[in-house]
C-alpha positions as CSV (number, residue, x, y, z in Angstrom):
1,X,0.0,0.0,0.0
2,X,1.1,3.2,-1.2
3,X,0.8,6.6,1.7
4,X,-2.0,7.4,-1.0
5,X,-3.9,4.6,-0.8
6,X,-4.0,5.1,3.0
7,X,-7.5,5.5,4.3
8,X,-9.1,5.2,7.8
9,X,-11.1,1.8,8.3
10,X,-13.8,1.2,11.1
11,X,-13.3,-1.0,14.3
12,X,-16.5,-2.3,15.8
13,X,-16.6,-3.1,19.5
14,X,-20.2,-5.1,20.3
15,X,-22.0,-4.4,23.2
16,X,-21.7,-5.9,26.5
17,X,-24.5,-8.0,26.4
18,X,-26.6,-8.9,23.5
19,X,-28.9,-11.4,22.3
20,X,-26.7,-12.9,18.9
21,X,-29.5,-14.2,16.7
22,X,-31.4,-10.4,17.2
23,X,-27.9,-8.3,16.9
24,X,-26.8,-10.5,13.8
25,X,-29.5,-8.3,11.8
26,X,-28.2,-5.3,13.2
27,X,-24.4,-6.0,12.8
28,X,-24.7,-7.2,9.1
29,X,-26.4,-3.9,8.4
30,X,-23.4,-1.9,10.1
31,X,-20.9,-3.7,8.0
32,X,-23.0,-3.0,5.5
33,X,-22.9,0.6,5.8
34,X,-19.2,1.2,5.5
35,X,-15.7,-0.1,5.3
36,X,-14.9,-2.0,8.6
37,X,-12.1,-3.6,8.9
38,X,-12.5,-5.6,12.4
39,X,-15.4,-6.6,14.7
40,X,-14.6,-6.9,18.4
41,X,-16.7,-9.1,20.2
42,X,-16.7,-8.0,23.7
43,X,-19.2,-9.8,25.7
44,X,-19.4,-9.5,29.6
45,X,-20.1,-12.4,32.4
46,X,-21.4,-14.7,30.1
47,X,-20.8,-18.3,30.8
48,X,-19.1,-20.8,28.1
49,X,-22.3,-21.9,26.2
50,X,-23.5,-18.2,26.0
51,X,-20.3,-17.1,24.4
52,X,-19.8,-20.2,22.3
53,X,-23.5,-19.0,20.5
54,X,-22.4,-15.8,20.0
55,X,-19.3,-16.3,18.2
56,X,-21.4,-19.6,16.4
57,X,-24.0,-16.6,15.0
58,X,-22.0,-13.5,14.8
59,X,-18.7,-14.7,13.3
60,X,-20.1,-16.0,9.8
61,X,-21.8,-12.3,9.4
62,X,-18.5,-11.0,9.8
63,X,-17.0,-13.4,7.7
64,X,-18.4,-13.1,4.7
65,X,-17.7,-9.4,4.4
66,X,-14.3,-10.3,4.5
67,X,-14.1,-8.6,8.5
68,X,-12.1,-9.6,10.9
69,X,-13.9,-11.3,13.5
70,X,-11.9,-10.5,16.9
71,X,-12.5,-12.1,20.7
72,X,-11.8,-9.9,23.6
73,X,-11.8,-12.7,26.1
74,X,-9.7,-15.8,27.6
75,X,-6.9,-17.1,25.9
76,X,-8.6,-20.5,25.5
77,X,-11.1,-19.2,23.4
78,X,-8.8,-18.3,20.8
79,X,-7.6,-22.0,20.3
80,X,-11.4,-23.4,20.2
81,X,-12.8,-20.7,18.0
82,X,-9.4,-21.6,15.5
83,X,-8.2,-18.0,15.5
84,X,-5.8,-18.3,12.3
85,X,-3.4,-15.3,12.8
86,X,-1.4,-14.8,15.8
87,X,-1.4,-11.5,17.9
88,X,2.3,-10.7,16.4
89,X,1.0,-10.4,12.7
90,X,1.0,-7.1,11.8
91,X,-2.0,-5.1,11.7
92,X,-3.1,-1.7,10.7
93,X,-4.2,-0.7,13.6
94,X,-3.1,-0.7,16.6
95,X,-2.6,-4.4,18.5
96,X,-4.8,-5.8,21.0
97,X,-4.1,-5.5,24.8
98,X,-1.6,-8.1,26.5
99,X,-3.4,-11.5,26.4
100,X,-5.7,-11.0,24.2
101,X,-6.0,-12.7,20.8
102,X,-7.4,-11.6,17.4
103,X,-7.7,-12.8,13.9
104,X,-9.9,-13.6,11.4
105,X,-12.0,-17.0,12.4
């Protein structure tokens, strides 16, 4: 990429608590609306099944915009969801907090 092609992309960051199969309407129309680059989600106290739904319903929307989907959560998670890129690629933006992992699953 060339300091002209340079442009500003948008980071997402979901709410803390949602219901997946009602915010997966309301995401796709967000990613819709202009050129994200990453989605963040950055659920609170859920338990294991909760988050495991989430990320079963959310992820594809992301996916098949060609978006980054990104966990905010316990390092774990990464390995069962198959993150594919590990938090030392480079990235546009600026990296994730200590501990955290990202990538597009």
């Amino acid at each position: 990429m060339t300091e002209g092609d340079a442009r500003c992309r948008l980071y997402l960051i979901t709410p803390p608590a949602l219901d997946p199969a009602r915010f997966a309407d309301d995401l796709a129309a967000a990613l819709d609306a202009g050129d994200v680059a990453a989605v963040q989600l950055r659920l609170k106290d859920i338990d294991d099944n909760t988050l495991r739904r989430a990320i079963d319903v959310l992820r594809p929307v992301a996916q098949s915009r060609g978006v980054a989907f990104l966990l905010m959560t316990a390092p774990i998670w990464c390995a069962r969801a198959a993150v594919t890129a590990p938090m030392s690629a480079p990235m546009t933006w600026r990296s994730p907090p200590r501990g955290a992992c990202w990538g597009r699953i």
